[in-house]
Backbone bond lengths (Angstrom), bond angles and torsions (degrees), N, CA, C in turn:
res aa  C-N    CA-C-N  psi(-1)  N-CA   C-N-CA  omega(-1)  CA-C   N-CA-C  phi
1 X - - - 1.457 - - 1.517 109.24 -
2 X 1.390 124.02 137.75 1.359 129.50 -179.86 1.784 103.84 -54.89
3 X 1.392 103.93 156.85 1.675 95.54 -172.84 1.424 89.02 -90.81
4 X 1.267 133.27 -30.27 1.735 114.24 178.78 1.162 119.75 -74.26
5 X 1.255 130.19 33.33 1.477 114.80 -179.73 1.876 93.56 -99.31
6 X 1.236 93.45 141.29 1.801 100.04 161.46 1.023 114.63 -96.07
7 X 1.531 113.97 124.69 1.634 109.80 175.55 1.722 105.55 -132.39
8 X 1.013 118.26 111.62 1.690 138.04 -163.69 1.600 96.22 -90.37
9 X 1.099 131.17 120.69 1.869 128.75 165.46 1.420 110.86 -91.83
10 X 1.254 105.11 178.55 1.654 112.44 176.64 1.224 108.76 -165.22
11 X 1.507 135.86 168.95 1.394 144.37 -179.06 1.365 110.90 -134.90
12 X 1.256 135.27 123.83 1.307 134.32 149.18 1.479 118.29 -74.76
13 X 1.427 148.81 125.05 1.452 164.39 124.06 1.617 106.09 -58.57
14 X 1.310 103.34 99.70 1.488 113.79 156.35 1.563 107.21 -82.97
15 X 1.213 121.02 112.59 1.392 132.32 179.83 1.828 105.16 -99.76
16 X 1.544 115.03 127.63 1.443 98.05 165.75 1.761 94.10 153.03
17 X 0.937 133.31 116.61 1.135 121.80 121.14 1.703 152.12 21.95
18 X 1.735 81.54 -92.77 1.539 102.03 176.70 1.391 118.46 -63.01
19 X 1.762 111.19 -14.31 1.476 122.01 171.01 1.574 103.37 -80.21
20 X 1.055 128.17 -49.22 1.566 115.46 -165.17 1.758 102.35 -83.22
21 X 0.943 134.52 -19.29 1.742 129.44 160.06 1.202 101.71 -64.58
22 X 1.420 132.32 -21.94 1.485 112.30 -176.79 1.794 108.51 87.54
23 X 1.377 131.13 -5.54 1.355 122.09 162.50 1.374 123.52 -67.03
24 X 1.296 111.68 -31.70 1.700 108.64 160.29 1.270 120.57 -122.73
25 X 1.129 115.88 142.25 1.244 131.54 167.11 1.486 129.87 -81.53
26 X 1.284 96.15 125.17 1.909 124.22 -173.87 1.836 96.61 -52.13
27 X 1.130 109.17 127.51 1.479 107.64 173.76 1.425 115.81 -143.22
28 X 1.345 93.82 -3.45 1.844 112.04 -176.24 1.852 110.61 -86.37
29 X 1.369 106.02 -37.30 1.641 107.09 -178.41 1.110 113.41 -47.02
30 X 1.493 111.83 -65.93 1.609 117.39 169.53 1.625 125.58 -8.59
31 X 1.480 76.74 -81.55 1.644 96.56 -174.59 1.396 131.61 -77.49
32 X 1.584 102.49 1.73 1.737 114.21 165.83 1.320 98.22 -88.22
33 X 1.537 123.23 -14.38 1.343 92.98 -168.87 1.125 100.46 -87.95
34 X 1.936 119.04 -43.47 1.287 110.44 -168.72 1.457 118.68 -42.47
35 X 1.521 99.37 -51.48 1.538 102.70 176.62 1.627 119.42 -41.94
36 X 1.237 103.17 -50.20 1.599 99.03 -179.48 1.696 119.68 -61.02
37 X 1.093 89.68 -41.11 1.890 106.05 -174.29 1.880 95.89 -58.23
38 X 0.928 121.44 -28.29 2.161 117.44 -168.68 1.602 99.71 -97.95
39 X 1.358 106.97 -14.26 1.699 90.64 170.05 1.416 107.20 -117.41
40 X 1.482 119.26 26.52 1.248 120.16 165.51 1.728 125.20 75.62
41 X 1.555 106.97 33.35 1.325 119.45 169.39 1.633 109.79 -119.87
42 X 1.373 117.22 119.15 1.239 118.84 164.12 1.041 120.67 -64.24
43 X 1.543 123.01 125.30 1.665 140.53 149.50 1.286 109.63 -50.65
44 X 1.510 128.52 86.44 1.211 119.08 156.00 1.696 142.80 -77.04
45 X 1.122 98.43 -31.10 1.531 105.30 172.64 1.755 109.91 -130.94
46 X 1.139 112.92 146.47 1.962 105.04 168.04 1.818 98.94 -131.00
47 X 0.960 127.55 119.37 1.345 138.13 -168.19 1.579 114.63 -102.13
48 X 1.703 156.24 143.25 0.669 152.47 174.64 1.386 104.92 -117.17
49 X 1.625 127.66 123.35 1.733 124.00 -177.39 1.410 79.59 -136.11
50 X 1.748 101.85 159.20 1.212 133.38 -163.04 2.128 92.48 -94.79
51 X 1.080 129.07 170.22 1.282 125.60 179.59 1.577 106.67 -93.65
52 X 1.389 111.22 63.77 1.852 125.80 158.28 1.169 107.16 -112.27
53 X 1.222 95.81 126.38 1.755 124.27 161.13 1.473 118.36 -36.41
54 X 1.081 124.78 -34.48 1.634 128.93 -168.56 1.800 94.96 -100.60
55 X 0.982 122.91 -31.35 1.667 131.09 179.54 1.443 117.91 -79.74
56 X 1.592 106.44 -21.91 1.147 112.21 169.42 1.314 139.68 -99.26
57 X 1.839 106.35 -19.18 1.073 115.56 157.12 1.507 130.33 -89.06
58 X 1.247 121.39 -2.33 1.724 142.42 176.11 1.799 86.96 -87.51
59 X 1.077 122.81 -57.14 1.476 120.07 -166.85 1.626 121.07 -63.08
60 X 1.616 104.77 -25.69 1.389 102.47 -168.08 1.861 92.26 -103.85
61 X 1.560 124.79 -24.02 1.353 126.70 156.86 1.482 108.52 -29.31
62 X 1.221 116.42 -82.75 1.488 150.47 -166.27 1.660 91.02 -43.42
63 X 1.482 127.21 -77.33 1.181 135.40 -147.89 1.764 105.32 -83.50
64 X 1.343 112.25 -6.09 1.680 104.47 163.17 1.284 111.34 -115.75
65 X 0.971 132.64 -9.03 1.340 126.67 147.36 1.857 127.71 -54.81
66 X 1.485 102.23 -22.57 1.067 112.77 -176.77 1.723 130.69 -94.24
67 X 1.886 89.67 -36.27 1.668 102.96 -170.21 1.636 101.75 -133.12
68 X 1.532 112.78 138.97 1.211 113.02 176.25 1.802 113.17 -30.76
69 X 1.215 115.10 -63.40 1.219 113.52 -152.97 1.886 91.75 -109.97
70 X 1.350 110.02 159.43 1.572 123.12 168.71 1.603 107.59 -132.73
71 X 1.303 122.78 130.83 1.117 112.26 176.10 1.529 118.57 -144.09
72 X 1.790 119.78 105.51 1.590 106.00 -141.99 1.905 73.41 -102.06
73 X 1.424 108.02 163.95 1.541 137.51 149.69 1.243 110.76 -98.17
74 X 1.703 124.62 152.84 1.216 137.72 141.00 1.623 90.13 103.41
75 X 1.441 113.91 167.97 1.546 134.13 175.34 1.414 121.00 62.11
76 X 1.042 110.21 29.00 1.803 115.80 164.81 1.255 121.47 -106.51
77 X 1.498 103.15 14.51 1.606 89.78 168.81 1.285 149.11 -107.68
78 X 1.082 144.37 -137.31 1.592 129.64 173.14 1.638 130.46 -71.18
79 X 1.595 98.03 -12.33 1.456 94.72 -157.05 1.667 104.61 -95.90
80 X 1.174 127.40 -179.15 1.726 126.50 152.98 0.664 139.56 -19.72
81 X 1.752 112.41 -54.04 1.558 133.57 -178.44 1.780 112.71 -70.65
82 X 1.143 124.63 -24.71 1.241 161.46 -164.89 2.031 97.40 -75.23
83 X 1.227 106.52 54.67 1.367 116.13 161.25 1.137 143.94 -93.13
84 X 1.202 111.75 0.70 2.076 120.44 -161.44 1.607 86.81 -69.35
85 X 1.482 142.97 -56.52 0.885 132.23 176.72 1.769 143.78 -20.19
86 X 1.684 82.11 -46.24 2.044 89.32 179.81 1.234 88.78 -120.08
87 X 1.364 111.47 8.10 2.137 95.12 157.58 1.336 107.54 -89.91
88 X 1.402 126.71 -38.90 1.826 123.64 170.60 1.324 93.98 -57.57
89 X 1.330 130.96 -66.78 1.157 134.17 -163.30 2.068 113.69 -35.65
90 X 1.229 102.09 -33.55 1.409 121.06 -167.09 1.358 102.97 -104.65
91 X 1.386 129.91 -15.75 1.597 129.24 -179.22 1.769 102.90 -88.87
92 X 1.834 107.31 -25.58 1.777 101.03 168.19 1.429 119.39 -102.49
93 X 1.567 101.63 34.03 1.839 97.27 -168.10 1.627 111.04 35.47
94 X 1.574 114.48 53.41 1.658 113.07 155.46 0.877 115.73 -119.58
95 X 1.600 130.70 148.10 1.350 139.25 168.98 1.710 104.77 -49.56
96 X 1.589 124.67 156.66 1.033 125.64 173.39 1.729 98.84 -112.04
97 X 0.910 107.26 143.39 1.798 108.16 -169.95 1.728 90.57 -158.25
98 X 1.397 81.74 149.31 1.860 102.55 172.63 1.856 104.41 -66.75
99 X 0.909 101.02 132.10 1.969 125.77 -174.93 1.317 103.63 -83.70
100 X 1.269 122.88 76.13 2.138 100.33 -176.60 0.804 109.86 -47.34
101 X 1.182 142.00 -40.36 1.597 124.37 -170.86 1.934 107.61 -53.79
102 X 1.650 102.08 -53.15 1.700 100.32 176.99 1.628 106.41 -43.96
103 X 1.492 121.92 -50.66 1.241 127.32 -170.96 1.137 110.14 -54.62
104 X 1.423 117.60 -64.25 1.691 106.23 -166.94 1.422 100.06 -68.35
105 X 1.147 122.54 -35.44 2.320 117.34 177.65 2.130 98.14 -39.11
106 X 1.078 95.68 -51.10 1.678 108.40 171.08 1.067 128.73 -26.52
107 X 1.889 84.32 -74.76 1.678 101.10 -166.22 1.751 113.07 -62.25
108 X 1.554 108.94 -18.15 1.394 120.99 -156.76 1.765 97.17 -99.11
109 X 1.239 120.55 -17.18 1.008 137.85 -166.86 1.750 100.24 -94.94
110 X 1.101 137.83 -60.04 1.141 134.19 -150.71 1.883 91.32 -118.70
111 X 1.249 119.65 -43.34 1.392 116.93 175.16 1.863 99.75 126.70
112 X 1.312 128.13 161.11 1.511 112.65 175.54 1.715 117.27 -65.48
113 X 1.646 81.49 -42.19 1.763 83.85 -176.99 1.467 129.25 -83.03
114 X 1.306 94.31 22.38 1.901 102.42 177.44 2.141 99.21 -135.00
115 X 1.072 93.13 18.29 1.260 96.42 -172.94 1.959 105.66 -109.15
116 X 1.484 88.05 87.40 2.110 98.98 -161.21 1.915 81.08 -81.29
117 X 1.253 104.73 161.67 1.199 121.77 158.35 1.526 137.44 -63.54
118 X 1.208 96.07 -5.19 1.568 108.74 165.67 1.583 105.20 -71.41
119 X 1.752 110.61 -59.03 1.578 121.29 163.80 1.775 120.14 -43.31
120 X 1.294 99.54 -38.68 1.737 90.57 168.44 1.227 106.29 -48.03
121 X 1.128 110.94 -71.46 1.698 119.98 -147.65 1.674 114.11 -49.03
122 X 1.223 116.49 -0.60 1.188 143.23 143.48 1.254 110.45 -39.07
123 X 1.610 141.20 -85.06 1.130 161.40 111.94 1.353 133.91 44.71
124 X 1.698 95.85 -26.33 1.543 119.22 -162.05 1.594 104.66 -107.31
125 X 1.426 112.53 125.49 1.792 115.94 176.18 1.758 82.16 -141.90
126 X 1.780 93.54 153.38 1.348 122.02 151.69 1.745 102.97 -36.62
127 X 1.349 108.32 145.25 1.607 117.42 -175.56 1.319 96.75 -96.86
128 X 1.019 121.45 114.42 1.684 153.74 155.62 1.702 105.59 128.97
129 X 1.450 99.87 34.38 2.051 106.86 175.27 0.895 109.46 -68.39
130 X 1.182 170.34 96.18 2.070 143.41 120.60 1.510 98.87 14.01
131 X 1.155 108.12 147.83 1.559 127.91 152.96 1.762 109.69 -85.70
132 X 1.607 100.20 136.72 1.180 108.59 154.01 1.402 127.65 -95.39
133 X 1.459 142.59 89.05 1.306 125.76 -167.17 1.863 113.43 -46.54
134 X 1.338 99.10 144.06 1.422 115.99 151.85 1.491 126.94 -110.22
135 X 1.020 118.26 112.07 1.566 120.17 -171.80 1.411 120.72 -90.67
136 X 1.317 115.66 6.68 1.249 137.71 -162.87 1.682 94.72 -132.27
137 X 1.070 157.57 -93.82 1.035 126.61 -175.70 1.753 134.72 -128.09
138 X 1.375 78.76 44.46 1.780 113.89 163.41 1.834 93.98 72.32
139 X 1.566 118.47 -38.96 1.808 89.62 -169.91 1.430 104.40 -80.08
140 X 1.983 99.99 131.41 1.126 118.22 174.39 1.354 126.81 -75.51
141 X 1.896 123.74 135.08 0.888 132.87 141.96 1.552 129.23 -17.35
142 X 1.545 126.00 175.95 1.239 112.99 155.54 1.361 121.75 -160.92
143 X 1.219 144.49 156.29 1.600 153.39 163.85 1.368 117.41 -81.45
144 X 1.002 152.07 149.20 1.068 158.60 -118.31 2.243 113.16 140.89
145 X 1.345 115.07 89.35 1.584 117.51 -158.39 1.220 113.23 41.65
146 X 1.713 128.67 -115.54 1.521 129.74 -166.51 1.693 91.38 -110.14
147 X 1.182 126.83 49.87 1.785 110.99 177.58 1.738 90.16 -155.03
148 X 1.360 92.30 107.52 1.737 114.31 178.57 1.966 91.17 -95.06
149 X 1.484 100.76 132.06 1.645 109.21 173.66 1.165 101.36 -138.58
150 X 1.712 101.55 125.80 1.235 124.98 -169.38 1.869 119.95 -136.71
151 X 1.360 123.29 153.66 1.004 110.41 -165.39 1.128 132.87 -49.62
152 X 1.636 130.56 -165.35 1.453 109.33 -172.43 1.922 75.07 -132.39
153 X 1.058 150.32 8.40 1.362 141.07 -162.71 1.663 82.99 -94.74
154 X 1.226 130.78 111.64 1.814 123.84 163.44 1.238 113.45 -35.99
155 X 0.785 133.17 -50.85 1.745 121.48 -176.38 0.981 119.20 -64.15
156 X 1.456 124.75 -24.03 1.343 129.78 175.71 1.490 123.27 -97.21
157 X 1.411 97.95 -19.84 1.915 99.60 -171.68 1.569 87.88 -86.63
158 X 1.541 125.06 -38.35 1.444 113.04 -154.86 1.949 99.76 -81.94
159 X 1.327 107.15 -17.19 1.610 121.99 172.23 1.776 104.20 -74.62
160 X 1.351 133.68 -27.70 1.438 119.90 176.67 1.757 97.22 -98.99
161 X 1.031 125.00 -15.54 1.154 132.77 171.18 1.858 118.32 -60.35
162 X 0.841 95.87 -48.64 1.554 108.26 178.33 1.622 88.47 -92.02
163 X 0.928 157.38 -24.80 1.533 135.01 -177.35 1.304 122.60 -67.98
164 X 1.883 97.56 -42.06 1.568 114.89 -175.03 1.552 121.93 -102.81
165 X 1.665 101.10 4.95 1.839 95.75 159.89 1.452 125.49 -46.74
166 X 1.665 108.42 -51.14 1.381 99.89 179.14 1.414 127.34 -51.50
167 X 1.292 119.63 25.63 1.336 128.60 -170.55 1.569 102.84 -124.42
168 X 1.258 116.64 0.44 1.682 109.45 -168.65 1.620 83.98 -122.29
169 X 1.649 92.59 163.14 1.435 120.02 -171.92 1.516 96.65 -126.15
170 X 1.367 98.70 109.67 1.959 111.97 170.20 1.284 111.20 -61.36
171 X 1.257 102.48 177.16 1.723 124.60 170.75 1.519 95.56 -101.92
172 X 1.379 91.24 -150.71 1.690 109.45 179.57 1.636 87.14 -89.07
173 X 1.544 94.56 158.65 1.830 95.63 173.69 1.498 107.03 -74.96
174 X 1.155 123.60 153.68 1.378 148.58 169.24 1.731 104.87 -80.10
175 X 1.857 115.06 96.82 1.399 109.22 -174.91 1.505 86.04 -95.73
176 X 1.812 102.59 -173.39 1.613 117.89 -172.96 1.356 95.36 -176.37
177 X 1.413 107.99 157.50 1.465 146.82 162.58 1.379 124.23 -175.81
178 X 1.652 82.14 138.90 1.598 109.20 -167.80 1.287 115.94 -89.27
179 X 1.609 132.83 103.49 1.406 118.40 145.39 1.555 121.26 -93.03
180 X 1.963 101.95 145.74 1.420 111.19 -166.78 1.905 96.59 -99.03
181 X 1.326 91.64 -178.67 1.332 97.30 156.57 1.601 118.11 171.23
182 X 1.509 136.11 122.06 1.356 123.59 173.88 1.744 132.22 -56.14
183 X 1.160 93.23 83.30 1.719 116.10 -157.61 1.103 124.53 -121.74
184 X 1.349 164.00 116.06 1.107 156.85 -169.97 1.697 90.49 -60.20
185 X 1.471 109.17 166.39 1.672 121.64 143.89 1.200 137.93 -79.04
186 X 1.417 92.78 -28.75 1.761 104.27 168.26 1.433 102.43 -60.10
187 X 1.316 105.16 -58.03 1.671 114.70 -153.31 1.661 107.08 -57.58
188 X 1.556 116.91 -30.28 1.413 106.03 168.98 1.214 116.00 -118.15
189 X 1.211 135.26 23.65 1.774 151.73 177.10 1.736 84.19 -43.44
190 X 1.281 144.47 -82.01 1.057 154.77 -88.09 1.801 97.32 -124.85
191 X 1.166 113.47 -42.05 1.445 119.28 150.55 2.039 125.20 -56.82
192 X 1.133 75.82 -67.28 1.368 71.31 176.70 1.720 120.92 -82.71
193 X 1.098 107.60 11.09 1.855 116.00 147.89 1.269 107.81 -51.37
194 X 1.744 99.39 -62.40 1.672 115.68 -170.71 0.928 101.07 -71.50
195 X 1.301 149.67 -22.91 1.294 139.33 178.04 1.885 123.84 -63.50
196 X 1.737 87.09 -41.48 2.007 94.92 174.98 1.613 99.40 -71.32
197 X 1.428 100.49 -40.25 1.598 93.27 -178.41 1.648 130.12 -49.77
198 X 1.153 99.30 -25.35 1.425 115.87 -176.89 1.664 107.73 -86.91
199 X 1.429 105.87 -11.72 1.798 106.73 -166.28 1.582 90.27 -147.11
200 X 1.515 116.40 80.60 1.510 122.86 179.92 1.974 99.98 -72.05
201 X 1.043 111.75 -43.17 1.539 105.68 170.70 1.511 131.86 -48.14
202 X 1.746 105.67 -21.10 0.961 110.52 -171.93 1.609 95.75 -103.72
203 X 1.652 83.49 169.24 1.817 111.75 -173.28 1.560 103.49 -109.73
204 X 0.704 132.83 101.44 2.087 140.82 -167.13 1.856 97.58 -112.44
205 X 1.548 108.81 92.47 1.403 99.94 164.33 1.532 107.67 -106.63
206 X 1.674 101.55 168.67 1.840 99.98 172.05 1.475 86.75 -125.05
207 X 1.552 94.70 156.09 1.406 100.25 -177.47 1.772 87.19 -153.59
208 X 1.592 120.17 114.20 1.371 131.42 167.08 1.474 115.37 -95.72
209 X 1.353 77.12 148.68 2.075 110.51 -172.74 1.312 112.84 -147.40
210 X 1.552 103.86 138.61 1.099 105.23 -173.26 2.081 106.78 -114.99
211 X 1.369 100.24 108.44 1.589 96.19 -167.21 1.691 99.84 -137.09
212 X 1.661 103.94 150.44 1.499 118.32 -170.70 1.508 121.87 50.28
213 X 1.967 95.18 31.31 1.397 107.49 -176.83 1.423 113.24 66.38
214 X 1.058 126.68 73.12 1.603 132.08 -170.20 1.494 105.58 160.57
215 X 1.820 96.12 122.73 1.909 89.49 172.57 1.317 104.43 -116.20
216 X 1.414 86.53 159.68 1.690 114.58 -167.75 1.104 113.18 -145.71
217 X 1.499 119.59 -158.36 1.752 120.68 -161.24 1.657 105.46 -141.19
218 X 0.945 118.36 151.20 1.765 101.35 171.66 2.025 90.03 -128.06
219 X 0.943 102.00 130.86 1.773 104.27 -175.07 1.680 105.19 -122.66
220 X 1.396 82.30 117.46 1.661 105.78 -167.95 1.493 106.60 -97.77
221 X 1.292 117.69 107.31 1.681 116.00 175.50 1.365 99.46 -96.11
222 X 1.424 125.50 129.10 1.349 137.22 165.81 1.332 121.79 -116.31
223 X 1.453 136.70 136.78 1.727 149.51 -174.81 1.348 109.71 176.23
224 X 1.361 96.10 -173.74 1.720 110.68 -164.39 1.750 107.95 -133.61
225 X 1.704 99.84 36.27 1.964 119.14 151.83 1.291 91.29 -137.71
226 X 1.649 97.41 135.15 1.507 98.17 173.38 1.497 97.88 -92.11
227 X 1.264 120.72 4.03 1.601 113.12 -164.70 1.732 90.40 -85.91
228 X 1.264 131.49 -57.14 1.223 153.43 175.38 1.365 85.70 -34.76
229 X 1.239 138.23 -100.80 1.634 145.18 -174.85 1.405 99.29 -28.82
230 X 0.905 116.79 -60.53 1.214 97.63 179.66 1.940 147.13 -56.92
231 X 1.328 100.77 -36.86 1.988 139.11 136.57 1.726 85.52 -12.86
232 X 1.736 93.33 -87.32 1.500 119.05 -158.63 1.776 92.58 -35.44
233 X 1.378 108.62 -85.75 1.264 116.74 -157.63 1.689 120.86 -56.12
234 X 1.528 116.12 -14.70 1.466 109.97 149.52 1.332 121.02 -88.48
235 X 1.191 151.55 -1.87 1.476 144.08 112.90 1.741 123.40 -22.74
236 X 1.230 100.08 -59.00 1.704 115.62 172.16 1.350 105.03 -54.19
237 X 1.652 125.67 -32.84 1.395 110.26 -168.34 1.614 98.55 -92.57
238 X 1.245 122.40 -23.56 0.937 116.73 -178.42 1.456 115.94 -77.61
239 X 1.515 137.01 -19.42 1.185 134.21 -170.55 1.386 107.02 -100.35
240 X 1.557 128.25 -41.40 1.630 115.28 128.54 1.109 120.78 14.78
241 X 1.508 105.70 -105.55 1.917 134.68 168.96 1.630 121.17 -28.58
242 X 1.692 98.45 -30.06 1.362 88.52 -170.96 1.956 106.91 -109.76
243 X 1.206 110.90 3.48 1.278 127.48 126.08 1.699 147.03 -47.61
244 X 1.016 77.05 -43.26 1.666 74.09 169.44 1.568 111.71 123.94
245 X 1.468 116.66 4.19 1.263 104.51 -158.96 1.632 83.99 -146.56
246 X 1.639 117.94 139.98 1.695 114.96 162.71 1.395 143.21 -88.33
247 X 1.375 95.51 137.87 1.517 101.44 -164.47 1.230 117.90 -51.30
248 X 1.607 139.28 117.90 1.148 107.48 139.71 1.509 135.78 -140.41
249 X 1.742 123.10 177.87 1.106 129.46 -145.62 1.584 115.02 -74.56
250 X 1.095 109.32 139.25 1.386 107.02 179.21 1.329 109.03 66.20
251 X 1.484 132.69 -169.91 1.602 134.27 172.47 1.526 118.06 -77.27
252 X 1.447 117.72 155.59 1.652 111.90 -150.00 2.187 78.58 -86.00
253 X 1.414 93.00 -159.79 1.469 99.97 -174.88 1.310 81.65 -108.48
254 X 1.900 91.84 159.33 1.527 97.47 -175.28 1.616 114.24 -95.46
C-alpha cells in the first residue's frame, strides 16, 4: 500500500437488548456506514452487546483503542435498562454527573414540573462529554475522546449522526468497481485468490446471485487508486473470459 494514503477506521456498537431478541430491528448500521464510507472513514467492525455493564465497558475499551472513531446506538434513555451512559462513563474512569446544559435543553423541553427523574437521567454524560445535539427530541447524545454515543431510536441516531460529522476527519475516499459474471465461485475461487494476491491494496469481495435462472458472482474491487482498480478489473475481465463465461460491467440486469 502507498505510504500516503490516509485511511481513518471506525466501529459501530449496537447496544440493546431488544436488538439481539430480534423485537427490534437494527436500522442504524446501515446508515452509519454509508455515512462513514462518503466522508472517507472505513467501517471496520459493527458489534452487537446485550445491555450489561461489564460487556459494555470491555467492548467500548477494546474498540477505541483500536479504531479512530467508536460509535455505540441504543441505551440513553429514561428507563433502567438504559445504561450505555455510566458504562462509557466507567470504561474512561469518569464520574457520570448531570450536564446543565443537557438539563436546562430538558427543563425547557418538557417544562420543570413534568420533568420526573426518570427524564433526568437523560441529562447525565461522563464529565468532560461534548453534547451531541438531538433535533428530534431534544435529549442529547454525547462525545466523550474517539467514542460518539448516540441514540438507538433511527430517526434520532441517524438525525445526531448527520449533525456531528462535521466534527470527524476522513481518510482518502474509499473508490470501487464492480465486475459481474455468470460463474460459479468455486470455478474462479482460485484465480481470483491470485488476483488479491497480486493487488494487496486492494479489497476483492464475491458476492453470488442467482438471476434469470442462472447463478453468478458480482466481484467488487474496492481502494483508494482508481488507476490500481482499474489494473484489477481488466485482469478480472480477462479471467472471466478465459473461463468460459463474459465479463460484465457493473451488476447484470435483473
Amino acid at each position: 500500500m502507498m505510504s500516503d494514503v490516509k485511511i481513518v477506521t471506525a466501529a459501530v456498537l449496537v447496544i440493546g437488548n431488544e436488538i439481539l431478541s430480534g423485537r427490534t430491528k437494527d436500522l442504524n448500521l446501515g446508515y452509519l456506514a454509508s455515512g462513514l464510507t462518503a466522508i472517507g472513514i472505513r467501517l471496520v467492525e459493527g458489534r452487537f452487546i446485550p445491555d450489561v455493564e461489564a460487556t459494555i465497558v470491555a467492548a467500548v475499551n477494546e474498540l477505541r483503542a483500536k479504531y479512530d472513531y467508536v460509535f455505540t446506538t441504543g441505551g440513553i434513555g429514561p428507563t433502567h435498562d438504559d445504561i450505555t451512559a455510566a458504562s462509557v462513563a466507567k470504561a474512561f474512569g469518569a464520574k457520570l454527573i448531570l450536564h446543565p446544559v443537557a438539563a436546562r435543553l430538558l427543563t425547557q423541553h418538557y417544562g420543570a414540573e413534568n420533568l420526573t427523574e426518570a427524564r433526568m437521567r437523560m441529562a447525565h454524560t461522563p464529565e468532560g462529554a461534548t453534547l451531541i445535539d438531538n433535533p428530534v427530541s431534544v435529549a442529547p447524545g454525547f462525545q466523550i475522546g474517539n467514542v460518539f454515543v448516540l441514540a438507538g431510536v433511527p430517526r434520532i441516531c441517524q438525525a445526531m449522526f448527520d449533525g456531528l460529522k462535521g466534527r470527524l476527519q476522513g481518510g482518502d475516499p474509499v473508490l470501487s468497481r464492480t465486475v459481474s459474471g455468470y460463474i460459479g465461485e468455486g470455478v474462479i475461487a482460485k484465480d481470483l485468490g491470485l488476483l488479491q494476491d497480486r493487488h494487496p491494496a486492494l479489497e476483492i469481495g464475491s458476492y453470488p446471485f442467482f438471476r434469470q435462472g442462472k447463478f453468478g458472482a458480482s466481484f467488487v474491487i474496492r481502494g483508494t487508486d482508481q488507476a490500481e482498480i482499474d489494473q484489477a478489473a481488466t485482469e478480472l475481465h480477462g479471467i472471466i473470459h478465459n473461463l468460459g463465461a463474459d465479463p460484465i460491467e457493473g451488476e447484470p440486469a435483473v
